[in-house]
N, C-alpha and C positions, 0 to 999 in steps of 0.2 A: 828437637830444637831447630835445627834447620827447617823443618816444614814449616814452623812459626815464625821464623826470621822471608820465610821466602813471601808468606803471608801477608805477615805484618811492615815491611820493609817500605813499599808502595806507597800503603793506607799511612805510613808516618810522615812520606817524601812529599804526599799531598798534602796531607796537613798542616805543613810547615811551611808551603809556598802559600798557602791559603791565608796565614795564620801571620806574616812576616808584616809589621808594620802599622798591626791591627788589634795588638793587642793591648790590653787596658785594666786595669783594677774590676771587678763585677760593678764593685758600688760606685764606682766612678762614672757621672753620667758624661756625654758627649758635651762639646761645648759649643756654643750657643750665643749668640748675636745681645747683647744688654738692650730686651727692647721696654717702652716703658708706655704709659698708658694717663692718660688725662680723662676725669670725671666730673659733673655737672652738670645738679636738675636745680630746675627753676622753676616756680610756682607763677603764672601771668593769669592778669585778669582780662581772659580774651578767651573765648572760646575754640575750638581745635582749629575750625574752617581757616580765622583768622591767623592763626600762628601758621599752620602749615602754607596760608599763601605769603606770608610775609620771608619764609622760608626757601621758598621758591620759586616765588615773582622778583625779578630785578628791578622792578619801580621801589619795593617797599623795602628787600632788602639793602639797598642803598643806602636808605635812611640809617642803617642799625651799624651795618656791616664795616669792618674796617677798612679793607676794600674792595671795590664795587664788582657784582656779578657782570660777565659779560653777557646773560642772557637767560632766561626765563628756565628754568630745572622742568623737563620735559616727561624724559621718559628713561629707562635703560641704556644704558651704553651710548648716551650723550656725554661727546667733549665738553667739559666745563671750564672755566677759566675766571680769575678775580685781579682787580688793578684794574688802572687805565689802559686804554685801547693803546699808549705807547709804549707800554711797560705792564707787561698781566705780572704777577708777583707768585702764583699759584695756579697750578693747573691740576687736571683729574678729571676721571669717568663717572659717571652714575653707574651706581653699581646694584641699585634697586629702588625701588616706588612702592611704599604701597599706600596710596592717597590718605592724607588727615593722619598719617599715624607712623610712618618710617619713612625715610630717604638716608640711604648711604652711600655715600662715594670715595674715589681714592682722591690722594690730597698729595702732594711735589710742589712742595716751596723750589722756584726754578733757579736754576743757582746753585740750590743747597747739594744736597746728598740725593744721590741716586736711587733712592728707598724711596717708594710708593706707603707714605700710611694711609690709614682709615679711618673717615670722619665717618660716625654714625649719629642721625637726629631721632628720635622717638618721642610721638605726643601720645600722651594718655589727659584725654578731652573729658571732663564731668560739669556738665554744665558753662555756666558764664568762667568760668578756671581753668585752667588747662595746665598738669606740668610737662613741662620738656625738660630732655632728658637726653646731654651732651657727652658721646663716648667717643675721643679722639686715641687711634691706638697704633702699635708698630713702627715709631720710630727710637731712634737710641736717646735713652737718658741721659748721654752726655754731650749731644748735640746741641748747638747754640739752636738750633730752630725750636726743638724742647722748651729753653727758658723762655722765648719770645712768646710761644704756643701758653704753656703755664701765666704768664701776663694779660693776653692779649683774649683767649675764649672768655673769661671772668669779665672782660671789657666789653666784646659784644655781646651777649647772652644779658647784660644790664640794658645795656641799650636795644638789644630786640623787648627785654620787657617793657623799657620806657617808650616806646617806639608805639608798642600797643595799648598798653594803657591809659597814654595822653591823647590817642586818637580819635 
């Protein structure tokens, strides 16, 4: 008994320093940030070319947009910014390109919360039609900038289609 006490004695003394402060039910998962996610595709009578430059040209995005790009969507890991030059309202990085068919970037209403979400565009181009396909994701569902987001994409996503279709 003692050889199994001299043993085991150790192997319990680590256990238990390892084990202090960390332990949890199995089925209990870790917890976890309330993040929430906004969706929305739209069918435009314009073909891909035109969507994705209305997307990321700041002459045409202005017409659509709530507010206004500070400058033409380039390339990867370009600073981005939206608002008047006195007041940008939104800031973020391009987070990838790939011409007529994806651009994502991160997105910081400035002011708000210090969470970086993600706006992602996706065109799937067939012809004179194009849908686009609006995935805004990673910020909390009980964030005022949520309900504004939930209002405000549904607003421009109408007017980028009216934007192209009256054109």
């Amino acid at each position: 008994m003692s050889f199994l006490n001299g043993v085991l004695a150790p192997v319990l003394a680590v256990t238990a320093m390892v084990s202090v402060g960390a332990v949890r039910p199995l089925d209990e998962a870790p917890q976890k940030p309330e993040t929430a996610s906004y969706f929305q595709t739209v069918s435009i009578a314009a073909p891909a070319t035109e969507v994705w430059s209305a997307l990321t040209e700041k002459a045409i995005a202005d017409e659509y947009h709530l507010a206004p790009m500070a400058a033409d969507i380039t390339e990867p890991g370009q600073l981005i910014s939206f608002g008047s030059p006195e007041r940008r309202v939104i800031r973020g990085a391009v987070l990838s390109i790939v011409e007529d068919e994806a651009l994502e970037h991160s997105f910081r209403v400035i002011g708000g919360p210090e969470i970086d979400s993600i706006v992602r565009w996706r065109i799937e181009g067939a012809g004179p039609t194009t849908l686009v396909h609006l995935e805004h994701r990673g910020f909390s569902g009980q964030s005022p900038e949520y309900g504004a987001l939930m209002n405000g994409w549904p607003v421009v996503l109408q007017r980028l289609k009216q934007t192209l279709e009256t054109s």
